[in-house]
N, C-alpha and C positions, 0 to 999 in steps of 0.2 A: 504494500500500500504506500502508495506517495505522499508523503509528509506536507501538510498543504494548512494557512492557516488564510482563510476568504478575507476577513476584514484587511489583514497586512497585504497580502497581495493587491487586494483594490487600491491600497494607498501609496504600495511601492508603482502600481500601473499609471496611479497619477502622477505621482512625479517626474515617470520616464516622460508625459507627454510635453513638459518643460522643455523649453530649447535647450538644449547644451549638456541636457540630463539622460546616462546613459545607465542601462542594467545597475551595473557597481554602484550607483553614485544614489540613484534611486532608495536602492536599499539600506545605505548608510541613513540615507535621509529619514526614510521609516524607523528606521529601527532608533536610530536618535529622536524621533518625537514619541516614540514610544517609553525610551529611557524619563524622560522628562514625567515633575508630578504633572497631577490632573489638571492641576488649575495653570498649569504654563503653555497647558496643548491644547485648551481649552481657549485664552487667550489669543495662541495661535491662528486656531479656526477664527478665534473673531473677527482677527485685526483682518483675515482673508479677507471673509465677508462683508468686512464694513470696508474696507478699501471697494472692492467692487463694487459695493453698492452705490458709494459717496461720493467716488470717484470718475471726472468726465472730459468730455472736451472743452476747454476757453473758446466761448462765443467768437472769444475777439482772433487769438491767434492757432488751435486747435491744439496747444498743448493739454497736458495733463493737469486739472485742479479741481477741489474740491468748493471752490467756489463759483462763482457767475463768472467773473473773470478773474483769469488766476494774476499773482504778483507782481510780475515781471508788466504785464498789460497794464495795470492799475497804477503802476509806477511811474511817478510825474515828472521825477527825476533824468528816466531814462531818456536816449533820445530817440525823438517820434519821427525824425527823416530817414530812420535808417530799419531795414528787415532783412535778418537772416535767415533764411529759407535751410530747414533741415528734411532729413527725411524721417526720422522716429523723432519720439517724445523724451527719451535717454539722451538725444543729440544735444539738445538746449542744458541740460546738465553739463555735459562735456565743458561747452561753450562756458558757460556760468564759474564753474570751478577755474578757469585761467584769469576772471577777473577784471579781463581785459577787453572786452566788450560792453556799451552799454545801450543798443538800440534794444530794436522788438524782434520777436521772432515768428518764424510761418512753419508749424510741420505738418507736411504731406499726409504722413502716415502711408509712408513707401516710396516707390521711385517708378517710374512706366517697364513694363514686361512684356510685351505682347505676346512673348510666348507663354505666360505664366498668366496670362488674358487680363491684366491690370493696366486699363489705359487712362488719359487722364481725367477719365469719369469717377473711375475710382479714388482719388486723388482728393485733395482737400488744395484743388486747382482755381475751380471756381471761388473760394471764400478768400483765397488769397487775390484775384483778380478786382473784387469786391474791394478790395480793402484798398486797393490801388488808387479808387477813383478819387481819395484825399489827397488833396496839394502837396500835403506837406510832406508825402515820400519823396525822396531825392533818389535814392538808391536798395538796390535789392542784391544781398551780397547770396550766392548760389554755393549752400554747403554740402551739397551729397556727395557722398561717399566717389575717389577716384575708379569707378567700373564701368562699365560699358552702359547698364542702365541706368546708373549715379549722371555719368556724363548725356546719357540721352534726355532725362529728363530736366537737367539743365538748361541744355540747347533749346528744347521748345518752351519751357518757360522764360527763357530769353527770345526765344520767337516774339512771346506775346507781349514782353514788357517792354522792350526796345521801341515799336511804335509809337509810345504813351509819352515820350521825353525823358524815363527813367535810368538811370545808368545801372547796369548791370555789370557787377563782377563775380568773378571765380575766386577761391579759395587757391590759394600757391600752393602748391604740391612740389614735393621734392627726397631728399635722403633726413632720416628721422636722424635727431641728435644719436649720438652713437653708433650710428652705420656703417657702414663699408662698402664704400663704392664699389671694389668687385659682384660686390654680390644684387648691385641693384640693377633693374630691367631698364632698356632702352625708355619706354616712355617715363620713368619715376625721372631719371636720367635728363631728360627733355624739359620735363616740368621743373625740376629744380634751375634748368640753364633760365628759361622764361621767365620765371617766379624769382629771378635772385636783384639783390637790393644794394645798393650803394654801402659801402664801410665808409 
């Protein structure tokens, strides 16, 4: 008879469905919310739940919050000529943590696939285009990720902003600190020669 316990396996099978969550990793995971008392796992479920629940998109820029408009949009401080365009809700974080930016942000929530049947309907294209029709944008800085659908989806969103008077820029792409140029590809290579700045 095969040793089999239903409740842990359905919970080890949810975590496998996690990105980046494999067999091993799953199980560790069960079995460490299992080690935990009642009232910590118990917790756990909640914060799940009450995130999902609570949790939405910004009216204004399609991030993640728990309010009507989340911080960063609400923020008077920030400045309102400028939009970084992501592709996930994780991205604006990234951004955020270097400190060094202080406009608004636009995420997708993805980048165009046509093989993958994600075109820019799917897209959070239109809300972005919406939000265009204010003056006071000057610029819309284009951060998706350097790939083939990262850069396509760029391109046409520079399609449709460049008629409007908007300056559109790329992110510079290049050799990450601590690199080795042998080891980097002709385009990273190409990017870095474009993308480089005066000493």
């Amino acid at each position: 008879m095969k040793y089999s316990i239903v409740p842990l396996n359905e919970l080890i099978k949810q975590f496998e469905c996690l990105p980046g969550i494999g067999k091993k990793t799953a199980q560790r995971l069960a079995y460490s919310i299992l080690e935990q008392p009642p009232e910590r796992a118990k917790q756990f479920a909640e914060a799940l739940i009450t995130a999902r629940e609570k949790i939405h998109f910004c009216s204004c820029c399609q991030a993640l919050t728990d309010l009507a408009i989340c911080q960063i949009c609400d923020d008077v401080t920030r400045d309102r000529s400028i939009i970084c365009v992501v592709s996930e809700p994780r991205d604006v974080l990234a951004f955020e943590r270097t400190r060094e930016y202080h406009g608004l942000y636009h995420v997708l929530h993805g980048v165009l696939s046509p093989l993958d049947g994600i075109g820019p309907d799917q897209l959070k294209i239109k809300e972005l285009m919406s939000r265009l029709s204010n003056d006071e944008i000057k610029e819309i800085i284009m951060a998706t990720n350097p790939t083939v659908e990262g850069e396509a989806t760029a391109s046409y969103i520079s399609r449709l902003v460049k008629p409007m008077g908007i300056k559109v820029t790329r992110l510079a792409y290049g050799i990450p600190v601590g690199g080795d140029l042998e080891y980097a590809d002709e385009f990273t290579l190409t990017r870095a020669l474009e993308g480089r700045n005066e000493i």
